[in-house]
MDAnalysis code that builds the backbone (N, CA, C; Angstrom):
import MDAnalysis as mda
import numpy as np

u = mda.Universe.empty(402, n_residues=134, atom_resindex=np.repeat(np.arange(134), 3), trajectory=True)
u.add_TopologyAttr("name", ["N", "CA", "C"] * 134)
u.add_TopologyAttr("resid", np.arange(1, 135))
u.add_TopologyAttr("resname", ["UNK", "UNK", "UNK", "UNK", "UNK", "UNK", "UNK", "UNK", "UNK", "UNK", "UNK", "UNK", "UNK", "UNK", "UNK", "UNK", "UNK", "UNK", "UNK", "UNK", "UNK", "UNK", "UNK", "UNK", "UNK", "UNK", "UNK", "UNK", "UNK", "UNK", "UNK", "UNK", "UNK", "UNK", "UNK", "UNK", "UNK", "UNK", "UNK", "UNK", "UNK", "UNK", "UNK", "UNK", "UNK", "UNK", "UNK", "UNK", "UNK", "UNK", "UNK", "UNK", "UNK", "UNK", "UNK", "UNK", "UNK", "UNK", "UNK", "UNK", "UNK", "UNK", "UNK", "UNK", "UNK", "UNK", "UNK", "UNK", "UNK", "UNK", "UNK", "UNK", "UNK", "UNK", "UNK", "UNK", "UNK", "UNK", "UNK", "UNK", "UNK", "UNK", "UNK", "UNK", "UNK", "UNK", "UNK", "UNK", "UNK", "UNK", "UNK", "UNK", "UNK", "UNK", "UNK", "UNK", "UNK", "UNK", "UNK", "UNK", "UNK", "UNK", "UNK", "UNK", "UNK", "UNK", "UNK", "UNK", "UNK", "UNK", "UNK", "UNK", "UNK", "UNK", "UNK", "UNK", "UNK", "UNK", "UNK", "UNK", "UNK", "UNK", "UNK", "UNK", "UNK", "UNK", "UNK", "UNK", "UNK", "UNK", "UNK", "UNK", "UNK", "UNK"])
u.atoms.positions = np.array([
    [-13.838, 0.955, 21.822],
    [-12.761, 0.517, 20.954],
    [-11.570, 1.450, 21.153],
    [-10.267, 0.874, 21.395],
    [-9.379, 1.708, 21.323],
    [-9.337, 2.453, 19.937],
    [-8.456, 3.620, 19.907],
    [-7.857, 4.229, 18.088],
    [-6.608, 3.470, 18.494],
    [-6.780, 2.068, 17.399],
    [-5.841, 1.661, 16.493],
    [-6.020, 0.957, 15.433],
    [-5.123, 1.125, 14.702],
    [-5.453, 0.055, 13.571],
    [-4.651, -1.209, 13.868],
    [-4.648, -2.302, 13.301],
    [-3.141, -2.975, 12.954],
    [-3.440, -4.277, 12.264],
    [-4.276, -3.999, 11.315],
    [-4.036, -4.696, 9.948],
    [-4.883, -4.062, 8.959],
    [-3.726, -4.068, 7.629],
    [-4.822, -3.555, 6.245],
    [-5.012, -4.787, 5.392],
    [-6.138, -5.058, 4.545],
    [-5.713, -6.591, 4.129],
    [-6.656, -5.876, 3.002],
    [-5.474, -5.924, 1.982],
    [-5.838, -6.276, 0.423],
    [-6.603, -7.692, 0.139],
    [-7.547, -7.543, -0.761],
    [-7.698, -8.652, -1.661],
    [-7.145, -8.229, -2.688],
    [-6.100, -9.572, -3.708],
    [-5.862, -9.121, -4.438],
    [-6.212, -10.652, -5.996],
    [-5.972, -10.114, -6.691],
    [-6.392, -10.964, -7.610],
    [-5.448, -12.673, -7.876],
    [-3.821, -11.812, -7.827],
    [-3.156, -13.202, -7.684],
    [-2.369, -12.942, -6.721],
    [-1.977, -13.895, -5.440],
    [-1.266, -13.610, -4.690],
    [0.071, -14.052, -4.565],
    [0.548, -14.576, -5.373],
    [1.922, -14.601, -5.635],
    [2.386, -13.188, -6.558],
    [1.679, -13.182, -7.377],
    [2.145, -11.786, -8.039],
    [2.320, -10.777, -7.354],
    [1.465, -10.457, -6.132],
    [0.995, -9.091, -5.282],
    [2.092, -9.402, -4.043],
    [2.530, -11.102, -3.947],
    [3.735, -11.278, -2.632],
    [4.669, -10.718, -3.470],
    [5.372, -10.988, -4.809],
    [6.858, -10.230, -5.278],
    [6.445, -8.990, -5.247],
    [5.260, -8.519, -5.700],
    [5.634, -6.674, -5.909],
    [5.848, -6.158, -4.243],
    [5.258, -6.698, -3.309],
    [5.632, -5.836, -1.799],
    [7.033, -6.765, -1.219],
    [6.677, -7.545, -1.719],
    [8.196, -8.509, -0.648],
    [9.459, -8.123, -1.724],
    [9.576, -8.647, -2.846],
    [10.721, -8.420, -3.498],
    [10.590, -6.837, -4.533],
    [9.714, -6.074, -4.742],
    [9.863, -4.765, -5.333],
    [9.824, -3.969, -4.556],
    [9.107, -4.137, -3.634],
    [9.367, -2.702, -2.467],
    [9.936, -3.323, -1.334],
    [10.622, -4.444, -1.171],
    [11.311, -4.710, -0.080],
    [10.655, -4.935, 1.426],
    [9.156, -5.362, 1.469],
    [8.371, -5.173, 3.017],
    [9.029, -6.501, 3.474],
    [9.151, -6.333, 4.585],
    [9.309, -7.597, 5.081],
    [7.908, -8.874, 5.288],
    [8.102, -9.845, 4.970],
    [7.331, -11.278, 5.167],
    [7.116, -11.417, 6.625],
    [6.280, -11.181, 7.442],
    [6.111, -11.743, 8.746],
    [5.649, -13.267, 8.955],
    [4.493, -13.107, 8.248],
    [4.280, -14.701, 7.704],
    [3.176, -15.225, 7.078],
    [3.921, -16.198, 5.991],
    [3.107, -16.465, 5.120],
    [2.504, -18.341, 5.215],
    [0.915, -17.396, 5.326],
    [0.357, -19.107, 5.451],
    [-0.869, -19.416, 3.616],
    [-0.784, -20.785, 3.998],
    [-1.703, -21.074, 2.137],
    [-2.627, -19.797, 2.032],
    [-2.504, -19.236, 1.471],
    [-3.969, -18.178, 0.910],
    [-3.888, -16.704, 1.724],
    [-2.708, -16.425, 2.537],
    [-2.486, -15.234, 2.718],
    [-1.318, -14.749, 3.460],
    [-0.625, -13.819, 3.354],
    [0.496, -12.994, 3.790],
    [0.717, -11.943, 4.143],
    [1.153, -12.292, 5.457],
    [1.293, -10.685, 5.970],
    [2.647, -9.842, 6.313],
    [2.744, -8.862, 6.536],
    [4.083, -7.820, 6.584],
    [3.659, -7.151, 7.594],
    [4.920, -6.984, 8.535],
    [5.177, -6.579, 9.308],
    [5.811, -4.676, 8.847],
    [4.595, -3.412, 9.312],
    [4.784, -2.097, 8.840],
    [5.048, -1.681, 10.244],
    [5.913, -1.501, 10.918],
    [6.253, -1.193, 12.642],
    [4.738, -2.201, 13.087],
    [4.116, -0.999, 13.756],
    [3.068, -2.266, 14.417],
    [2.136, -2.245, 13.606],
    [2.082, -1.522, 12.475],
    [0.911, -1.904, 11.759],
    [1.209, -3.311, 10.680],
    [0.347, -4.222, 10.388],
    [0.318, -5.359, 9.181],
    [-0.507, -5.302, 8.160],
    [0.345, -5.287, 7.207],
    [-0.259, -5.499, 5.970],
    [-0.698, -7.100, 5.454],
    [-2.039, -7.244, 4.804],
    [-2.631, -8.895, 4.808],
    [-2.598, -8.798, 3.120],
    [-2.372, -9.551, 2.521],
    [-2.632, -9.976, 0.804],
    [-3.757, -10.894, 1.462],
    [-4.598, -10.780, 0.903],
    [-5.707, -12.269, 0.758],
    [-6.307, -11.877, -0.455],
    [-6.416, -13.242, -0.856],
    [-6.989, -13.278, -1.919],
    [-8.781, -12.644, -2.673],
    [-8.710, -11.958, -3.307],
    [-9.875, -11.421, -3.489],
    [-11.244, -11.977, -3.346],
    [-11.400, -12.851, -4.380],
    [-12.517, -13.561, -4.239],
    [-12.737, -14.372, -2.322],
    [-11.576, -14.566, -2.197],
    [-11.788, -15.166, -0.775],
    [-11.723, -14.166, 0.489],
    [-11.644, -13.059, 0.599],
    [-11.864, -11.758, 1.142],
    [-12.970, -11.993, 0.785],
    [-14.163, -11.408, -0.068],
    [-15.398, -11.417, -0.064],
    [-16.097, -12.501, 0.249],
    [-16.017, -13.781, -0.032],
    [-16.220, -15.022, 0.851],
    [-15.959, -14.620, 2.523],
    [-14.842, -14.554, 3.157],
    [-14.103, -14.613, 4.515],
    [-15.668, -13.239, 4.681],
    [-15.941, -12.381, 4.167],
    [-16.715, -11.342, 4.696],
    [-18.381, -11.625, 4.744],
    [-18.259, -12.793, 3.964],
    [-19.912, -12.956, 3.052],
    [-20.342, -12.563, 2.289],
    [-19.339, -11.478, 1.880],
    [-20.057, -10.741, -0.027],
    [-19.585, -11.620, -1.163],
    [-20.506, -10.751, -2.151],
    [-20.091, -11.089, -3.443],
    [-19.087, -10.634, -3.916],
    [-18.282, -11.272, -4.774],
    [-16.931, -10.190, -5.426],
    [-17.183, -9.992, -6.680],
    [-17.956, -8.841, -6.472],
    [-18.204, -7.652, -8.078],
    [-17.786, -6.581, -7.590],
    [-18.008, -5.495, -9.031],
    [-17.505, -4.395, -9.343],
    [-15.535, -4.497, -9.481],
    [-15.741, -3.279, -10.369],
    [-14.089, -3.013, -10.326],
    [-13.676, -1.516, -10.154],
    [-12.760, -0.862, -10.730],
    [-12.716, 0.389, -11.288],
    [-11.993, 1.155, -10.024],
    [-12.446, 2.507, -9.857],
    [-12.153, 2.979, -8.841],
    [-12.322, 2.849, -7.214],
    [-12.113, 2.276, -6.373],
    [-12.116, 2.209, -4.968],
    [-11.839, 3.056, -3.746],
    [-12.775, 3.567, -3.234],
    [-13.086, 4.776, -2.603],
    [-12.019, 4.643, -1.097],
    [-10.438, 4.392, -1.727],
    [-9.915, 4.013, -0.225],
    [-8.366, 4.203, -1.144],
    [-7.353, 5.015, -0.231],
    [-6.503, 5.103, -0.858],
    [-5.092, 4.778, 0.771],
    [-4.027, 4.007, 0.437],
    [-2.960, 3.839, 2.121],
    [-1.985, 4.851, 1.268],
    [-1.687, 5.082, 2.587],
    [-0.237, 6.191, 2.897],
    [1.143, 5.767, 3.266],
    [1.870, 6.584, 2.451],
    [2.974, 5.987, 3.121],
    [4.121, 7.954, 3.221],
    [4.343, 8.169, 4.018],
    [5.228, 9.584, 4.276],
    [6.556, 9.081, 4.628],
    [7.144, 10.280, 3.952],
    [8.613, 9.820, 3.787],
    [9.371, 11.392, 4.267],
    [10.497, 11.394, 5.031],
    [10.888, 12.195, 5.571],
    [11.600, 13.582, 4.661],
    [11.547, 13.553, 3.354],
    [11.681, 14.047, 2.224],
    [10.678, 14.115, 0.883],
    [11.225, 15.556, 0.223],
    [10.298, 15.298, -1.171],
    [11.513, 14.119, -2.223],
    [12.403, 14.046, -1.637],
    [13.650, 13.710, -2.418],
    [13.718, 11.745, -2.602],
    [12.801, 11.308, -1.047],
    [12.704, 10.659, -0.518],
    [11.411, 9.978, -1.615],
    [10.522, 10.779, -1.630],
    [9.252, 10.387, -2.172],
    [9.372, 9.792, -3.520],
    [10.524, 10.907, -4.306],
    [10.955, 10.101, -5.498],
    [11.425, 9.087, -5.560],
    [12.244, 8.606, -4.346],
    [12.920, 7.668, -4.646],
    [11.885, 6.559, -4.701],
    [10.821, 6.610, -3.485],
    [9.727, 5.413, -3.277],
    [9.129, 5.608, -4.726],
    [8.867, 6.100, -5.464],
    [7.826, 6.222, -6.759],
    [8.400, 5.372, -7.437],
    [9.604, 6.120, -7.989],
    [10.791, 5.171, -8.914],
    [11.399, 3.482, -8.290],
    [10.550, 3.276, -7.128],
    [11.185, 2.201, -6.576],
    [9.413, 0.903, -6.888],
    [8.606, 1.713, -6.370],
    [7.471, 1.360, -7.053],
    [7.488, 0.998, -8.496],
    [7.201, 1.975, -9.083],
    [7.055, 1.441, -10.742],
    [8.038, 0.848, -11.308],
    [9.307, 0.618, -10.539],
    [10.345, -0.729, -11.036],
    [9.864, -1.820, -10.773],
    [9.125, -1.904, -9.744],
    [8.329, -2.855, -9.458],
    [7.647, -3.529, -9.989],
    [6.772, -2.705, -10.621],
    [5.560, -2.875, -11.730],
    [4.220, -1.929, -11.338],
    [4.173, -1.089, -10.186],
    [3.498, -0.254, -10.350],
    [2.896, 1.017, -11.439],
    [1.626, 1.245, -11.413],
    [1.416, 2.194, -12.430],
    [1.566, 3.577, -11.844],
    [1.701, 4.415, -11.940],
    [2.246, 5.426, -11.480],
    [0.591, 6.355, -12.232],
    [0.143, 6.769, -10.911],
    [-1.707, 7.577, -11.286],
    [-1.154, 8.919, -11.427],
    [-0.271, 9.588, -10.613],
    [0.102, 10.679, -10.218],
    [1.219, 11.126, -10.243],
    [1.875, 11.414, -10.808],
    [3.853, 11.998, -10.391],
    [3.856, 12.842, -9.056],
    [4.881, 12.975, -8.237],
    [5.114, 13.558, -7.126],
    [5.204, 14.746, -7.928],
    [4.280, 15.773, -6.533],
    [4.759, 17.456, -7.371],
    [4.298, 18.260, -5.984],
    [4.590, 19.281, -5.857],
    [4.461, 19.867, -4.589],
    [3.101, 20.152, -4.408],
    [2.345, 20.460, -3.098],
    [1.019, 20.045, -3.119],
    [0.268, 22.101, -2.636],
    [-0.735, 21.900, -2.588],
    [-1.078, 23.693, -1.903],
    [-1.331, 23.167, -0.240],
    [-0.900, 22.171, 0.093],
    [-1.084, 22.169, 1.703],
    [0.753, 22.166, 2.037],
    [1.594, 22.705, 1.071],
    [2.914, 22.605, 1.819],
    [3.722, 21.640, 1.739],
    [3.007, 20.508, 0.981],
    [4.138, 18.789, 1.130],
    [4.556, 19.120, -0.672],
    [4.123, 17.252, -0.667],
    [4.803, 17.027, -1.735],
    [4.427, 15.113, -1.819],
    [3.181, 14.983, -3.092],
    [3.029, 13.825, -3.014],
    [2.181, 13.276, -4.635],
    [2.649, 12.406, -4.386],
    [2.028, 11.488, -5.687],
    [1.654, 10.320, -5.456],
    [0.873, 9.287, -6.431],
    [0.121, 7.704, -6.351],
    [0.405, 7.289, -6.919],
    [0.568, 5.705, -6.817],
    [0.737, 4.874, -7.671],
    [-0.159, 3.522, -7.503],
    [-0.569, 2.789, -8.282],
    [-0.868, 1.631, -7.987],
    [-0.302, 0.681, -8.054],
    [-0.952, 0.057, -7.144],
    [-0.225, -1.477, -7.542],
    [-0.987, -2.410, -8.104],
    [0.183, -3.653, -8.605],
    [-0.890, -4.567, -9.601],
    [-2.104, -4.942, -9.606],
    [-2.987, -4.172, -8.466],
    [-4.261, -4.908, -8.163],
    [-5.153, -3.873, -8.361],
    [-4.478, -2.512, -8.707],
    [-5.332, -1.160, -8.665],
    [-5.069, -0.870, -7.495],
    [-4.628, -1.115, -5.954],
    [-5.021, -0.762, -4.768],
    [-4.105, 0.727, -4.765],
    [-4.755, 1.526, -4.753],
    [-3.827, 2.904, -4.740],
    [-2.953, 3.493, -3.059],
    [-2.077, 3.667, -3.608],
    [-0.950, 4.571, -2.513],
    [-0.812, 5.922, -2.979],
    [-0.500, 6.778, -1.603],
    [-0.062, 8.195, -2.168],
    [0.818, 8.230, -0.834],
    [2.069, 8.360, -1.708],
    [3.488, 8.490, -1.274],
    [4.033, 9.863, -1.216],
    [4.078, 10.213, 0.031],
    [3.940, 11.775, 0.464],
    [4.874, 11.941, 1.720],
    [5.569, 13.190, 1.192],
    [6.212, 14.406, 2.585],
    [5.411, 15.242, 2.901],
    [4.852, 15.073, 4.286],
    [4.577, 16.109, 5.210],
    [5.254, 17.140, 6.169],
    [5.672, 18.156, 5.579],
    [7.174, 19.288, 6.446],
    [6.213, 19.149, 7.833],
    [5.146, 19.066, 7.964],
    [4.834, 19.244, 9.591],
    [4.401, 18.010, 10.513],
    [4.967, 16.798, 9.689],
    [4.718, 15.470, 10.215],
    [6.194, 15.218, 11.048],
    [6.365, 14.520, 12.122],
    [7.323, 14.353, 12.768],
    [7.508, 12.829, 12.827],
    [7.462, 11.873, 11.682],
    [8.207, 10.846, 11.367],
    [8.742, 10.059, 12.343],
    [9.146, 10.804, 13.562],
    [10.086, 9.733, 14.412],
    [9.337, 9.553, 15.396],
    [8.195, 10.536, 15.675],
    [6.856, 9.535, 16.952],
    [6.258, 8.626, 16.543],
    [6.039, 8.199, 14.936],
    [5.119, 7.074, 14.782],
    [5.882, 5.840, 14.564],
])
């Protein structure tokens, strides 16, 4: 297998609700949207909304449990100044905000938020990440 990724695919509970919070609250772009799922174009990586219950169907599981989910996406921003702005751009959104940005003991500077589905982000500056190779 090569190392790459290039798709993350939420299930989410309603997917019109979960298309405005990334398409119209955080601004991702729509690559394209077909009945029962949508994807965004992140450089070469894609982000998938599908619907929850039908994610566990599409996989063959059952769709139980809730609560915490042992999986958290990233997003780094070339600033701590930067990071605020994504937080405050999030929870205008309708995100819940798990974490406030605050400087970290590895040197950055990062905080989480969720989104309407619980799916957690931690929106982070890395001073030793170089932003413009990826």
């Amino acid at each position: 297998m090569e190392p790459r990724i290039t798709l993350v695919t939420l299930g989410v509970e309603d997917l019109e609700r979960a298309t405005r919070f990334y398409r119209d609250g955080l601004g991702l772009p729509v690559e394209q949207a077909l009945p029962g799922v949508v994807f965004f174009r992140l450089g070469a990586l894609r982000l998938g909304l599908f619907g929850r219950a039908d994610l566990a169907a599409d996989a063959g599981l059952e769709d139980v449990g809730a609560g915490f989910r042992p999986i958290s996406l990233a997003h780094n921003e070339r600033s701590p100044e930067a990071v605020d702005r994504v937080m405050a751009e999030a929870e205008a959104a309708g995100a819940r905000i798990v974490k406030r940005p605050h400087a970290t003991d590895w040197g950055g500077y990062s905080g989480y938020f969720a989104d309407p589905d619980g799916h957690l982000w931690e929106v982070a500056h890395n001073p030793a990440w170089d932003l413009d190779e990826a």
